[in-house]
Steps between C-alpha positions, in 0.01 A plus 500: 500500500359395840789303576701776470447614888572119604810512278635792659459410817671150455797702347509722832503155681168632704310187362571200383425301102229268725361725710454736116309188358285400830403919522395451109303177622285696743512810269297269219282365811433773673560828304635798618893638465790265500634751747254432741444143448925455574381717832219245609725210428719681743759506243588868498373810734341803398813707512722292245194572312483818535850595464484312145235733414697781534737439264660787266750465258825533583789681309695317222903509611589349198371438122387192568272552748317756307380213280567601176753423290860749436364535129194630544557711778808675307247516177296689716770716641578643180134558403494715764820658412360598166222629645699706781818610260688597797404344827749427826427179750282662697280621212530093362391338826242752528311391193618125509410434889848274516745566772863693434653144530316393189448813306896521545583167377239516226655839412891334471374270313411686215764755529777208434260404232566869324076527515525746780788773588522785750464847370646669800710417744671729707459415845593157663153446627326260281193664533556823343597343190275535194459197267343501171535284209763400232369488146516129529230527786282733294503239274457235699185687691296575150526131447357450827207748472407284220458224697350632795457921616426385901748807672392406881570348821703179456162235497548208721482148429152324468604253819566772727169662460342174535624455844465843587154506372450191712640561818282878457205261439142688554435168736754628761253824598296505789235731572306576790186591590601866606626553171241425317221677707770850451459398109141449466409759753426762240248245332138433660552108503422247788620321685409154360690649155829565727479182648537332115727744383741508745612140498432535116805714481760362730474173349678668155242276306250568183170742623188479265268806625166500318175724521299748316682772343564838712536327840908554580593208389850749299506676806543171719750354259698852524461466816675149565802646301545792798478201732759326391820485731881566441722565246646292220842577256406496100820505269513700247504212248514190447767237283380211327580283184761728442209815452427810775160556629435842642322464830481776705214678380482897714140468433387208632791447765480751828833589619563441909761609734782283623526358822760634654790202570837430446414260211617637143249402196541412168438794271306314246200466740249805599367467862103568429213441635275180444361598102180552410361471163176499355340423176110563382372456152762549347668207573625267263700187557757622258606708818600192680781480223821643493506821271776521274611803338605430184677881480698425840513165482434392869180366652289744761375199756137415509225559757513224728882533455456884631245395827707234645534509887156744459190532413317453136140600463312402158205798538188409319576166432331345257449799290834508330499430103563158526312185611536471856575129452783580289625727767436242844669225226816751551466541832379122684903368454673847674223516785514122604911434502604863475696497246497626138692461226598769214645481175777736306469563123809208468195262618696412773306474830571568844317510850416756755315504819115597482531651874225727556150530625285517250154676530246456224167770488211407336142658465362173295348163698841283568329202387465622178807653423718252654552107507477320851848394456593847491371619836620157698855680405409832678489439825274820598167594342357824654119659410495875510166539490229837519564672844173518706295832604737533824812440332380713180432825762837417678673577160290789345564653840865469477499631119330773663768591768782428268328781254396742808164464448213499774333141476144511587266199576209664346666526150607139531147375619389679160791348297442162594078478530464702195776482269635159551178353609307623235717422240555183608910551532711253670735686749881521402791611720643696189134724440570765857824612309399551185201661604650700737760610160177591319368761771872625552519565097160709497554667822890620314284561176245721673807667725302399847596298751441098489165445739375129536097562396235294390518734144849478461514133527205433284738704263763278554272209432363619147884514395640184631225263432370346155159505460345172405 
């Protein structure tokens, strides 16, 4: 998959088969993006580059640039039919994202073949008409449904997501300091933490962020996803071996607006924003699979498949029901070359890119839940550790604005000296909010207004904390 980029741009005759392998040559020595390696070799400027990057893709004039083979494309036609009864054109493209050109040709096509006829006619404009079809198509659709019930978009072919996937690549972003200062500035962090995590995200690579539990360390990874820049297109699904795999998933998948231009995209492909997804202890590595339904017959793609060109976080790592090892096993292949591969229920197998930034969150000591040769392949390891007394006020005083409550010095001198103190509590960034919840729940209970006071927080403090 990495040669992809380097393979494209020989095709576009911006770069030449040598100048690909000596860029590879000081990619291996030196690290960092083939892009930019090319650029330092002085083999291609910054606004080829970027132009590649922006690739979207284009509309499919004829059936044979969609991809897909005539077959399947008129099997799925009339499994749409079926489902429609009566449908015109307009109604076909709508739900199979193919232009008139080949929605028409895929429609005469079956018409001559008596699976398809029009019901009604009566104007000269092809559009009006009403198709449905011929008992021969009814019977030629139930034998489909049998083999597969997928009624979508028109999937495209596994090669043109690959490329698309690749010249989208999560390594392309860039992210500057500004941004990420806006992002964090809700967040009491410092400035030594913005220093890591800024170049941490813009280099698109593997984040490891580690520390007691209750410090941010969700919140940061959140976080990161809001930083992330642009837009990317999704299709719908995805063709391989013969098999669909639904894609899109409204869920996970945000959506964006268009940029207005004069370019016309493929229908197949959702413009949305950079995906986020996020996994805790639930996680299971039979979620890096493909899912087949063995009802519908088609495959709903797996995790990784779902956060390419985004983000992935694995929350709480470590505490997921299966050994860790057996988990870093899965993931030391896809992290280091970026690739994966995944496997229908024929056997056959098949590979995808693994491009996304991956951000794992544990509370337990790295050394002990993970190998060395494990954290050589992440490239960023980031403590989140307890904030200090300064940074601890900074935040119980902004829970305290954000709730509209008066924060007094006094009361925080007594929550500290003698309730921490005393009790010999370690300060965490997550204890002013929930504390703050407790005395807004009794204050609701007893139908007064919240007041920050030594009694109320001492409250607070019975209810939250386990006594040893």
């Amino acid at each position: 998959m990495k040669k992809l980029l380097g393979e494209k741009l020989i095709k576009e005759d911006l770069i030449s088969e040598e100048q690909l392998q000596k860029g590879l040559v000081r990619q291996r020595l030196h690290g960092g993006r083939i892009g930019y390696n090319l650029s330092v070799l002085g083999f291609i400027d910054q606004k080829h580059l970027s132009q590649h990057f922006r690739s979207h893709p284009p509309v499919p004039e004829t059936i044979e640039e969609t991809g897909l083979n005539r077959s399947f494309l008129e099997d799925l036609v009339l499994r749409h039919g079926s489902s429609l009864g009566h449908f015109r054109l307009a109604e076909l493209m709508e739900h199979i994202k193919l232009p008139l050109k080949v929605v028409d040709e895929l429609i005469e096509s079956l018409r001559k073949k008596h699976l398809l006829e029009v019901q009604g006619a009566r104007e000269y404009n092809k559009g009006a008409w009403v198709f449905t079809l011929t008992d021969k198509g009814r019977s030629r659709s139930a034998d489909l449904f049998k083999i597969s019930r997928y009624v979508g978009p028109a999937p495209v072919p596994l090669d043109q997501y690959n490329r698309l996937v690749e010249a989208q690549t999560i390594e392309s972003i860039h992210v500057d300091e500004s941004k990420v200062n806006q992002a964090f500035s809700p967040m009491i962090v410092t400035d030594r933490f913005l220093d890591r995590i800024g170049p941490a995200i813009s280099s698109g690579r593997a984040i490891f962020l580690y520390g007691p539990p209750g410090n941010g360390k969700t919140a940061i990874a959140e976080t990161v996803g809001q930083v992330l820049p642009g837009t990317v297109y999704i299709p719908h699904a995805v063709y391989v071996g013969g098999e669909v795999v639904s894609l899109f998933d409204p869920v996970t998948h945000e959506k964006a607006e268009p940029e207005k231009s004069g370019d016309q995209v493929d229908g197949r492909w959702i413009l949305c924003r950079r995906p986020v997804i996020m996994v805790g202890g639930e996680f299971t590595l039979k979620m890096l699979d493909l899912d087949f339904n063995p009802i519908a017959k088609f495959y709903e793609a797996s995790l990784q498949m779902k956060a390419n060109n985004g983000l992935f976080i694995v929350d709480d790592f470590g505490r997921q029901q299966i050994d860790p090892q057996n988990m870093l096993n899965r993931w030391i292949v896809p992290l280091e070359r970026r690739t994966d591969f995944l496997s229908l229920h024929t056997g056959m197998k098949f590979e995808i890119p693994f491009d996304q930034m991956v951000i794992f969150a544990t509370n337990l000591e790295p050394k002990e839940l993970v190998s060395e040769a494990f954290l050589r392949r992440i490239r960023y390891k980031i403590k989140i550790g307890y904030p200090t007394r300064n940074e601890y006020e900074k935040i119980f005083r902004q829970v305290c604005e954000a709730n509209g409550m008066t924060f007094s010095s006094e009361v925080f001198t007594f929550l500290v000296e003698e309730l921490y103190n005393r009790h010999e509590v370690q300060l965490s960034a997550c204890h002013p909010r929930d504390l703050i919840d407790q005395v807004l729940d009794d204050a609701h209970y007893h139908n007064k207004p919240p007041e920050l006071t030594c009694e109320a927080l001492t409250r607070a403090w019975g209810s939250y904390f386990v006594e040893m």
